[in-house]
N, C-alpha and C positions, 0 to 999 in steps of 0.2 A: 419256614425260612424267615432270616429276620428283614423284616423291610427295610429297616433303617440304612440296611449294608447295601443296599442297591446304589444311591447315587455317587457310591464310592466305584463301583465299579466302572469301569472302561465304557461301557454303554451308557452309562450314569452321568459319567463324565459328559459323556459328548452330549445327552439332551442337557445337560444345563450350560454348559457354553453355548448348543442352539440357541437355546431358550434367554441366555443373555444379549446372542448376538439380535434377534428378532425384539427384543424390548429396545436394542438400542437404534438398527434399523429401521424396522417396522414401527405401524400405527401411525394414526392420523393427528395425534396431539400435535398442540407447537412446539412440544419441547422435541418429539420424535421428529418434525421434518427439520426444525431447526438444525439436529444434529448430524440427520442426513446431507441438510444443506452444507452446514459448516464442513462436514468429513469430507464432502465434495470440495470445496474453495481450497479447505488445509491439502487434500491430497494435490488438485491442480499446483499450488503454491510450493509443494513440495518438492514436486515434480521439475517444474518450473526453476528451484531453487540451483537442486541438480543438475538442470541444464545450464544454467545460468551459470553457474560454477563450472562445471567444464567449458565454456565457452570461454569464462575469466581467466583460467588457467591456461588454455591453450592460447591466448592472445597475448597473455603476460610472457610466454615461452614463444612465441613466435615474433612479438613485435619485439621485445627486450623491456628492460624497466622504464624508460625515458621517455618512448611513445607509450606504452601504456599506462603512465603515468597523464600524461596531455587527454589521451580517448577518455579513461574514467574522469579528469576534469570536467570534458566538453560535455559527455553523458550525464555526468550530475546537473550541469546547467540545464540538460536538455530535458530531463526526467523533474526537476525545480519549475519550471518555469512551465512545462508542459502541464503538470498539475495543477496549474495555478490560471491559468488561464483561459477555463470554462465558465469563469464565473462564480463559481462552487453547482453551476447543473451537475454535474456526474452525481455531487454529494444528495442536491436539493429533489432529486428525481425521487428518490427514496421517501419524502414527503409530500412531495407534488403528487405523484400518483396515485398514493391509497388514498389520498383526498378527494379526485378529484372521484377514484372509482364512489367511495362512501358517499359522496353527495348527488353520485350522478350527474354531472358535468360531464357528457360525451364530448359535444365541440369543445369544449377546451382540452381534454385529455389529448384527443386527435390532434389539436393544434400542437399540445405541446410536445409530443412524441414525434411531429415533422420539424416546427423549427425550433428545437432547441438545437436541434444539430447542424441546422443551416445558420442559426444565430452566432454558435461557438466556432463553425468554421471559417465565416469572415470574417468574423473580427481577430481569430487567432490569424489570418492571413495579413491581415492590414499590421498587426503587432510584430509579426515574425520578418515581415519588409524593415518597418520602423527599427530592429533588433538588429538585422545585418548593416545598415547605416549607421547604427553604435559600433560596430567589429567595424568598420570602416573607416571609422572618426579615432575609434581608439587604436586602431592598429600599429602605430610606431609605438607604443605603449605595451602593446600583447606581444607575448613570447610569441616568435614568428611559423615556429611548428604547429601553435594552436592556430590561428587566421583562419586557415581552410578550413580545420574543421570545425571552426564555428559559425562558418558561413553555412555547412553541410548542416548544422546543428537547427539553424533557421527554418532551414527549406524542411526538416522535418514536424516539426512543430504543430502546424494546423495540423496533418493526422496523428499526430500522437494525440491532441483535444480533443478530436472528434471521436478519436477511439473511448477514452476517455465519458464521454457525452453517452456512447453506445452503451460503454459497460454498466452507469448506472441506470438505464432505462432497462437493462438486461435482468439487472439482479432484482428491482421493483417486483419485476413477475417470476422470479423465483429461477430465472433461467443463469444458473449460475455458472454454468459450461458454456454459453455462449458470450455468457458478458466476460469472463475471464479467458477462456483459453486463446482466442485471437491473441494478446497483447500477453500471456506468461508463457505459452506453447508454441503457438504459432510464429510468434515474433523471435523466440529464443531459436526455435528452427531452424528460421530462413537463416539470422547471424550466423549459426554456427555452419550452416551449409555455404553459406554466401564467401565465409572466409577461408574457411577451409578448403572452397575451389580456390579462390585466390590465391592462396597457398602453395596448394599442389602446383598450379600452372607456372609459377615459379615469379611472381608479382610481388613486388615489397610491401609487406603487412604493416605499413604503417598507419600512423594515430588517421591519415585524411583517408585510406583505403578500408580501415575499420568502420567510421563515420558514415560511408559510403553505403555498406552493405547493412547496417543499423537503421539509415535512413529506409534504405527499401526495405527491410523487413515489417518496418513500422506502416507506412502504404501499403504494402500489399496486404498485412494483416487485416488493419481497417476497411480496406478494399470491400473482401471477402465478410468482414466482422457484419457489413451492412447491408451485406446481398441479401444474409442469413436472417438477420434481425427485423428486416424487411419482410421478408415474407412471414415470419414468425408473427408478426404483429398482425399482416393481414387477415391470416388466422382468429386471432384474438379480440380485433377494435373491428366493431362493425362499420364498413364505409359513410361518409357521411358531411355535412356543412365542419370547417376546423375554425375556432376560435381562437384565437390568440392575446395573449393577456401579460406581453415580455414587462409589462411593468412590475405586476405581481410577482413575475417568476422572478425577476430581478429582488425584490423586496425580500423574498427569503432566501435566495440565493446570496447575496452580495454580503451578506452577515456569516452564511456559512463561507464561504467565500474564505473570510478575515480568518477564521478557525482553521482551514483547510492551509492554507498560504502559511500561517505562523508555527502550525504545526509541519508542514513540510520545511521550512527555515530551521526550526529544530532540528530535524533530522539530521540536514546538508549542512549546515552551517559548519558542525567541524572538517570536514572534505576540503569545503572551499578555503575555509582559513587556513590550514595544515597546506594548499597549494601554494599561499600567497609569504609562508615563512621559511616553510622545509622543501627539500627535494623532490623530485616527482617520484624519486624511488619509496622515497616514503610516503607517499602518498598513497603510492600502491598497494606497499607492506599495511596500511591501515586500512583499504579498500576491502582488501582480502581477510581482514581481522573480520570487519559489518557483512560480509557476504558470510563469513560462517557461522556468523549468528543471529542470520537471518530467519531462521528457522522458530525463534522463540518469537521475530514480531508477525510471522505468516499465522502464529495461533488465534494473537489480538485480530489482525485482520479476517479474517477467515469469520470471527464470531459476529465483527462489527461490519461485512459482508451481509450478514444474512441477521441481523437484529433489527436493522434503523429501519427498514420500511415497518416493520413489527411493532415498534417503539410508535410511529407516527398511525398507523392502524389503531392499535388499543389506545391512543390518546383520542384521537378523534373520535370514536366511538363512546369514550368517557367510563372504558372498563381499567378501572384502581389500582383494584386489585389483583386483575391480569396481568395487567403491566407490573406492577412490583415485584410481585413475583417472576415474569419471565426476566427482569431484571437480574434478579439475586441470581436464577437459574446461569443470566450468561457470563455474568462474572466468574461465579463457580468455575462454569469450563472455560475462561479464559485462563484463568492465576495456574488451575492444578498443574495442565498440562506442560503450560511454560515452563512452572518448576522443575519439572520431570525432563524437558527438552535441553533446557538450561544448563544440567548436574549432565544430560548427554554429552552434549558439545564441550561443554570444557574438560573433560573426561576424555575425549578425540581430537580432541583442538592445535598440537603438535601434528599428527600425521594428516593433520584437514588442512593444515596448514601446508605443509610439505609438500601436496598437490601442486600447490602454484608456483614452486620452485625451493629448493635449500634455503637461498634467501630470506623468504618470508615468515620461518620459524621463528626470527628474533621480534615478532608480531605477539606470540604466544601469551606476554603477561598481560598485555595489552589485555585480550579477550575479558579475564578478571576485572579488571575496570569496569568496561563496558556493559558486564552481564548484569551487574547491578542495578542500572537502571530501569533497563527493560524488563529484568524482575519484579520491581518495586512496582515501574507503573504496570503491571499486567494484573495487580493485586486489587485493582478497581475495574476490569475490565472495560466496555467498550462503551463509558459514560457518558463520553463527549458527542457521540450519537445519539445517544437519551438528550441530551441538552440541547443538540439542537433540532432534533425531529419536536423536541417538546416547548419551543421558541425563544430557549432561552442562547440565541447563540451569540449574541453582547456576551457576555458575562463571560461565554467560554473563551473569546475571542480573547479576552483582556486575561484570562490565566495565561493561554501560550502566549501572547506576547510579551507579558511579564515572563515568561518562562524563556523564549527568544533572546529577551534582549541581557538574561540571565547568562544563558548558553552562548551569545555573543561577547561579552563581557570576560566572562572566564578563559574561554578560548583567544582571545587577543592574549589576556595575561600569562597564560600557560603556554599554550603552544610552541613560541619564541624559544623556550628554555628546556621542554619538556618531551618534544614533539606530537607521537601518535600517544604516548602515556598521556598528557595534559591533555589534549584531544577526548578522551576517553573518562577521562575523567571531568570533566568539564559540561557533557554532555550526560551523564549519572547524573551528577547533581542537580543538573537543569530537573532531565525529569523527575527526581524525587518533587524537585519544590511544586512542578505542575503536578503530579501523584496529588499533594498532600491539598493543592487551593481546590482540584476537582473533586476532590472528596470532600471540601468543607462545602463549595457551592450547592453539592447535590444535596448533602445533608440539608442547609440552610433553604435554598429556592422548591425543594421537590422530598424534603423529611425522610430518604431515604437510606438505609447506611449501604454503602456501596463500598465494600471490602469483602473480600474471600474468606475473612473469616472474623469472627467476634460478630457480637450480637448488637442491634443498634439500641437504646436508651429511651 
């Protein structure tokens, strides 16, 4: 019998897809849990996306374009402003911890797993007060259908932070289902159940009735986010004296912070200016363009989920060579995938569109724009991690915000004339230009070449 012909056969087949699927699951490497971890966050986020998507579809069909135009406003503020005001803890947890594990610092670890999250919820409480006194002052100013819901937008805020707070102390220890799926599953849930009772009972689903059940799903997730987390840690941190050290945490925090902040300004910045020139209708139409290509930035996230405590790990430890290479390794799987998910969705991107109504087809060329970007920058993968797990978070902070005030600048020019096209385009080129400074930075402060492909010099 000839051996060779065996692994062609049907039984053949199936041990080596085993056998492929158990080298990609399986084994204790970083690169095997890493990918386990990551397949975990990409599938939550998928999932997530999914729901999320039919939640935007059914809301955009049930409230009309003009309030669902106002919610995705109010929501962007909320989901802006919510990220940004922890401090950058959700970010800095991923470096604070394996530090504090590697040096043995218990009372501090203990302190900082209690109050980081008592820290971010006052103060996001004192801000999200100070925030509805701006709706307040500015209100003969504000389109009058948004008011309420940016008053609802307030009151959400401290738990969307603290959720926030939760989820990077979750991902620190590898708990990637509990840091994520409260606030991508849970949260999408309750909205979708929440409106859809409202719905059925025959209640007008408007922009402050959507705000309404968005706010509680956001409470209740984080509720529940911290029952779990709680006892999860008790498990894990032995009881004991807590240290507290908010100056410290602050000192690397406040620089990730500026990175976290400028890069989320990236993101929103065309949403909000596309409110403040064009229609709500088109607002909408572009809302539904980034929701279906969200799918390309869930791969970035997903890697840079489960790398940066990894990053701050083998820095600390002062292994090189570890690091460089698990470096190269997350790049690799950030760029492939994207390209692959990228060439998907624009390929489906009329009938994904068509979901949220007939209207939103003329969204379609749009998508082409926009995929560019997030191409481009997925070709350096999840760097800005490596920079600032490895203290260089100045440096990053001053690429996005050169990249910010790039993406702000463009977007005034364009938008006006152009609408969700100029939108779209405005924000591509932003990120190329952040693509190309993070990739000079890394070269120059840290000698490593951080592209998917080509060889460094």
């Amino acid at each position: 019998m000839d051996t060779q012909s065996a692994p062609a056969s049907p039984a053949g087949a199936t041990a080596r897809l085993r056998s492929m699927l158990a080298g990609f699951l399986g084994g204790s490497s970083d690169a095997s849990v890493t990918r386990r971890l990551a397949g975990t966050v990409f599938i939550i986020r998928v999932v997530s996306a999914a729901m999320a998507y039919l939640s935007q579809i059914l809301l955009a069909r049930w409230m009309g374009g003009s309030d669902y135009g106002v919610y995705v406003y109010v929501w962007t503020w909320v989901l802006l402003l919510g990220s940004m005001m922890d401090f950058g803890i959700s970010a800095s947890a991923q470096k604070i911890i394996p530090e504090y594990r590697a040096g043995g610092d218990d009372a501090l670890l203990r302190g900082f797993l209690f109050g980081s999250r008592w820290m971010t919820f006052a103060v996001s409480t004192v801000v999200s007060v100070l925030l509805a006194g701006v709706v307040k002052l500015l209100s003969p100013w504000i389109d009058a259908h948004a008011v309420v819901p940016l008053y609802i937008g307030c009151l959400t805020l401290p738990a969307f932070v603290v959720a926030n707070t939760q989820d990077g102390i979750a991902r620190s220890h590898d708990w990637m289902r509990l840091g994520l799926m409260p606030q991508f599953i849970i949260r999408q849930s309750l909205i979708i159940g929440l409106t859809a009772g409202a719905f059925a009972l025959g209640f007008n689903l408007g922009a402050t009735a959507a705000m309404l059940a968005s706010a509680a799903a956001v409470w209740i997730a984080m509720i529940g986010q911290m029952i779990v987390l709680n006892r999860r840690l008790d498990g894990e941190v032995k009881p004991g004296v807590k240290a507290y050290d908010f100056r410290g945490w602050l000192a690397i925090s406040l620089p990730i912070l500026l990175v976290e902040s400028f890069y989320l300004l990236l993101s929103y910045t065309d949403v909000l200016v596309l409110q403040q020139f064009r229609s709500s209708e088109e607002v909408g139409v572009y809302f539904a363009v980034v929701k279906t290509l969200a799918l390309v930035s869930f791969i970035h996230y997903a890697m840079a989920a489960t790398t940066a405590h990894r990053f701050a790990e083998y820095h600390a430890l002062g292994d090189k060579a570890r690091l460089s290479a698990y470096v190269a390794y997350a790049i690799q799987w950030t760029f492939w995938p994207s390209l692959a998910a990228t060439i998907l969705l624009l390929a489906m991107g009329k009938p994904l569109l068509w979901l949220f109504g007939p209207q939103f087809v003329v969204g379609y060329d749009i998508m082409f724009v926009a995929a560019i970007g997030l191409l481009v920058r997925s070709a350096i993968g999840p760097v800005e991690r490596l920079l600032n797990m490895l203290g260089h978070q100045l440096i990053c902070a001053l690429a996005y915000a050169l990249a910010f005030a790039m993406n702000v600048a463009l977007c005034v020019a364009l938008v006006p004339r152009f609408g969700g096209h100029g939108a779209a385009a405005a924000t591509s080129a932003s990120l190329i230009f952040e693509t190309v400074l993070l990739f000079w930075i890394v070269r120059k402060r840290l000698g490593l070449h951080v592209l998917a492909f080509g060889k460094g010099s």
